[in-house]
N, C-alpha and C positions, 0 to 999 in steps of 0.2 A: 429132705426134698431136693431133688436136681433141677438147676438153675441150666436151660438149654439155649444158649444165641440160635437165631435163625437168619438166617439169609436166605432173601428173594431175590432169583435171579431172574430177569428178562436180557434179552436181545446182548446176554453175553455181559452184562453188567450187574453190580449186584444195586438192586433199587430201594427206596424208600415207599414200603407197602402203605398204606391209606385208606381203611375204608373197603376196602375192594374195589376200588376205582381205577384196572388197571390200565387204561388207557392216560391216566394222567400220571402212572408212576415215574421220578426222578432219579439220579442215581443219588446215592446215599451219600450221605457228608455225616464224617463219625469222627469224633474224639479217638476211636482209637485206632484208625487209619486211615492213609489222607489215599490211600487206592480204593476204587469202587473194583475193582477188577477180583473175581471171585475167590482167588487163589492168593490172593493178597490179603483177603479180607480172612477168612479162612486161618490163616498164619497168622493174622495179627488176635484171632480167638482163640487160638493154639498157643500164642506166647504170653496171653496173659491167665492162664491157667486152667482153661477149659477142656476138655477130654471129648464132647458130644457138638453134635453139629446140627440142627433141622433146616436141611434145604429143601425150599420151596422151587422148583424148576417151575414157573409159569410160560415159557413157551411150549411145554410138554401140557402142563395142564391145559394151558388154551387152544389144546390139537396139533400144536405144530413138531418139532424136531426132540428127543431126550437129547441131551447132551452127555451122554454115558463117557468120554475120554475129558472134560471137566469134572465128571465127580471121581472118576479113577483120578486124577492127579492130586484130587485135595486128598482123598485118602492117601493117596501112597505120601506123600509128602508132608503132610502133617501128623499123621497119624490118626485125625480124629475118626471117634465113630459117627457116621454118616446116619441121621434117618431121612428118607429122604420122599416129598411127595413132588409125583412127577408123570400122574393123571394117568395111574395104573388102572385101567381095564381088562387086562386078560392075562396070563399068566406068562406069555412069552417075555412081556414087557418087566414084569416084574423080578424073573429069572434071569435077565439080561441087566438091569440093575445091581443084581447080589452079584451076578460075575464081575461087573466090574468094580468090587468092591465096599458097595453098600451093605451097612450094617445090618439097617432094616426098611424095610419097603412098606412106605403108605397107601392105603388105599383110602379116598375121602370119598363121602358121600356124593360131591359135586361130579365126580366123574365114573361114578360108580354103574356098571351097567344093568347090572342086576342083583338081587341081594345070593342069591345064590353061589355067585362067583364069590364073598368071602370063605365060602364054605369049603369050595375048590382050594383058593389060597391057603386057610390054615392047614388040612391037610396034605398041602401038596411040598410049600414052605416052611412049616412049624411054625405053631403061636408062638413064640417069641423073636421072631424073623416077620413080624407082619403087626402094625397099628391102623387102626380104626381112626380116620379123624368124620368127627361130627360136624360138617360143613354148617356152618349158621349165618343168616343176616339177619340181627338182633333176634327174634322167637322162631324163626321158621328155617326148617330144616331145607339145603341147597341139595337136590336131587332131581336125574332126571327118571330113577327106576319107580316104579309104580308105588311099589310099599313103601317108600320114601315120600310121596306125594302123600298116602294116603294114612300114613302112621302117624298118631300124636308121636311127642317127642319121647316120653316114658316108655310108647308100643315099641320102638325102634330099640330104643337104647336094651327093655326087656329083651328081644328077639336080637338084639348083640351080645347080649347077657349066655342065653339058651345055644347059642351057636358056639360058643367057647372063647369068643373074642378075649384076649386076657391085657389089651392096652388100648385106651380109648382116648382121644387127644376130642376135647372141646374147644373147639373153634370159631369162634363170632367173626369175621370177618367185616364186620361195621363197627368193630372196634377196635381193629388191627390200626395200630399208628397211632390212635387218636389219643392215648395216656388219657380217656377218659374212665378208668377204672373196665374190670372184667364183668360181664354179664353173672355176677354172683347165684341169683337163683335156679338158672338153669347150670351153674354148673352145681349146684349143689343138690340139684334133680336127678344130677348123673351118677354124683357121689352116692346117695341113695338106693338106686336102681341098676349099681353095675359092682359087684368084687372085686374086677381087675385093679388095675393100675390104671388113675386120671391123670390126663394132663391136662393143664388148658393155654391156650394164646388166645391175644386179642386185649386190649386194656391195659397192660401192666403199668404202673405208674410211676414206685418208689419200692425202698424196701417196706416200708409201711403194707404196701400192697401183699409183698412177699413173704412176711410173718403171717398177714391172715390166711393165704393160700396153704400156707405148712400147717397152719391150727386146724383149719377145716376137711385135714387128708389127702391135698393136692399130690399128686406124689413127681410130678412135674412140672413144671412153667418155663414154657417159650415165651423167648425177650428177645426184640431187637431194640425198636427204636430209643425204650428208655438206655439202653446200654450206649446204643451211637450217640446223644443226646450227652450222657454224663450224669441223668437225673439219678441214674442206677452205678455208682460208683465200684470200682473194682475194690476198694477199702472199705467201702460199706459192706459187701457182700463175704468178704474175706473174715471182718471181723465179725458177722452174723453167721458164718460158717457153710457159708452158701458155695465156696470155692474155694 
């Protein structure tokens, strides 16, 4: 199982995500680096063993600017591979991403404009250049396209299943930050009803959390805060063989 740090970045800072509360996001104060500056933070996941990167670009998700010459730098500079969501709606956006670098481009349901356009995406990017995140605030799926509205969480994830989606990132966003543990049933709704490859964020808590994620087929888990925090120790995860 791959153990992925994530970094949210706003207004040019890398923040401490919350809930979804992003009007009240702080910058981040981390054990493992005393810069919140993206590129800094980035290098300090890069020097202590990490290979993968998930950045969350929320002023691209919240409508405003990509910062495509921030994530060409982490890449060129550190080497990591980049997945990166950053409120892909249409394919220019998302092609202009891979050029500058980006490993692989998100599209999440929150920003999604129509279910069709993943269908554009895979063939136009290849499934393995493209993840699915399942926007969540605890049961109910964040979307503004119809059949997003109008799909149980099972109809959706089947009809991501049938379209060839082959990497699907479950995401609670009511429990990003909060180290109150991951919405387990729904992710294990997903395990279920989907082939690919899951990941999930939101909850994590300890390595306790991170054995049962690996026992129940996770084949990913996004971490920040327990990581900034220390709850999630660089020697813990090293000798569980997480990194």
């Amino acid at each position: 199982m791959r153990i992925i740090p994530v970094m949210d970045v706003l207004d040019g800072a890398v923040v401490h995500a919350v809930r979804g509360l992003r009007s009240e996001y702080l910058p981040v104060k981390s054990v493992l680096c005393a810069s919140a500056q993206p590129l800094d933070v980035a290098a300090a996941f890069k020097a202590v063993g990490f290979s993968e990167l998930y950045v969350a670009d929320l002023d691209a998700i919240m409508g405003r600017h990509v910062n495509f010459s921030m994530l060409e730098r982490i890449a060129d500079t550190t080497g990591l591979d980049l997945m990166v969501d950053a409120g892909v709606a249409d394919l220019e956006r998302a092609e202009e991403l891979l050029r500058n670098h980006v490993s692989k481009v998100i599209i999440g349901t929150e920003t999604l404009p129509r279910i069709s356009f993943l269908e554009e995406a895979l063939k136009s990017l290849g499934k393995e250049r493209v993840m699915v995140s399942l926007d969540l605030k605890g049961k109910k799926v964040i979307s503004e396209f119809e059949r997003g509205k109008s799909k149980s969480r099972v109809g959706l994830l089947r009809e991501l299943q049938r379209m060839g989606v082959e990497q699907i990132i479950v995401l609670d966003l009511a429990k990003v930050g909060s180290e109150a543990g991951v919405n387990m049933s729904i992710l294990k709704e997903a395990l279920r009803n989907v082939s690919g490859k899951v990941f999930v964020g939101g909850g994590v808590r300890d390595l306790v959390d991170l054995v049962e994620l690996e026992n129940v087929g996770v084949f990913g888990v996004l971490v920040a805060t327990a990581l900034h925090s220390g709850k999630i120790s660089l020697k813990e995860l090293r000798n569980a063989g997480f990194l």
